[in-house]
C-alpha positions as CSV (number, residue, x, y, z in Angstrom):
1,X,118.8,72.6,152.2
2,X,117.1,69.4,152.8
3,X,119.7,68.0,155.0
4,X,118.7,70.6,157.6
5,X,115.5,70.5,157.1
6,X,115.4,66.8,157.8
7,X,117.4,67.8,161.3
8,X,114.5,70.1,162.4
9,X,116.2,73.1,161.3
10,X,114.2,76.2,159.3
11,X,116.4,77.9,156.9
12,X,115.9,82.1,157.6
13,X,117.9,83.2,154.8
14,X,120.8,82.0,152.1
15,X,123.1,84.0,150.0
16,X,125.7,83.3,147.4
17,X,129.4,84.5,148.4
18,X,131.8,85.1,145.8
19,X,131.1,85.0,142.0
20,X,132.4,82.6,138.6
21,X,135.3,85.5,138.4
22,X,136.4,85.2,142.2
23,X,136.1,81.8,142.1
24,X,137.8,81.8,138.9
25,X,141.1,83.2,140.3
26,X,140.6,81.6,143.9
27,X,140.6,77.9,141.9
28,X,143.8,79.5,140.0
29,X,145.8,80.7,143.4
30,X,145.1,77.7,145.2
31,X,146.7,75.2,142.0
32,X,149.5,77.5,142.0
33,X,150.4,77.1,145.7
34,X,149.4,73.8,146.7
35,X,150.5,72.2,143.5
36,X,153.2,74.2,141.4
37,X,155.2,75.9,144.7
38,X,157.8,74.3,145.7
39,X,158.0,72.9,149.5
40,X,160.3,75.5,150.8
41,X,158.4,77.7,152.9
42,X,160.8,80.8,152.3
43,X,160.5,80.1,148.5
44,X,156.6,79.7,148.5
45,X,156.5,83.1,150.8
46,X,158.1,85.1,147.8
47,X,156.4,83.2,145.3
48,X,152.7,84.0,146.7
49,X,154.2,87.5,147.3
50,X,155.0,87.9,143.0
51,X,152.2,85.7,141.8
52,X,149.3,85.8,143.7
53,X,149.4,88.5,146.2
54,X,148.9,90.6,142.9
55,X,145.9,88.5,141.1
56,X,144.0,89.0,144.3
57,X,144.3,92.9,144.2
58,X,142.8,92.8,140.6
59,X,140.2,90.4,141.6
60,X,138.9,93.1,144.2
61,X,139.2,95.8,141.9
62,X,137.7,94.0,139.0
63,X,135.1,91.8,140.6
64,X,132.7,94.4,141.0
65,X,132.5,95.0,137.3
66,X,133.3,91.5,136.3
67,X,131.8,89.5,138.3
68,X,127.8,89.4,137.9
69,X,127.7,85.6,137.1
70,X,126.7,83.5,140.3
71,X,126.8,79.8,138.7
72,X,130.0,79.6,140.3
73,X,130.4,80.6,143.6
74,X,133.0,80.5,146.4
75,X,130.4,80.0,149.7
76,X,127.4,79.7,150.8
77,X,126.2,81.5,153.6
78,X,123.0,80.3,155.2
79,X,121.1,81.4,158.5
80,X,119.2,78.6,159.9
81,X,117.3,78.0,163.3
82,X,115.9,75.5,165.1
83,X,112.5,75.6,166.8
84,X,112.8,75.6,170.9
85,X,110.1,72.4,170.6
């Protein structure tokens, strides 16, 4: 967090969002759309609908159990402020 430290800012708290098995499948959803979908917007519609509406309904029911592992995460949340002087 150097970068806002070095703009005067004081970092109050950071927390990892997501975890390697969310990210896992987020990483997997996004190839699939962006580069295996075809173009068609009505296609990719039924296409997200049958491949990965479903994968992100296991990932919330299984990334409580699976997903302890924080190497990989999906975001960073951080809560920073800056002194008034």
């Amino acid at each position: 967090m150097d970068l806002l430290e070095r703009h005067g800012f004081i970092t109050l708290k950071q927390e990892k969002k997501g975890n390697y098995f969310t990210s896992t499948l987020q990483t997997r959803n996004a190839y699939l759309y962006h580069a295996i979908f075809p173009r068609s917007n009505l296609l990719k519609l039924l296409l997200t609908l049958i491949f990965i509406f479903p994968v992100n309904v296991l990932g919330i029911i299984l990334s409580p159990v699976l997903g302890r592992n924080q190497d990989l995460f999906s975001n960073m949340v951080l809560v920073a402020r800056k002194p008034e002087n």
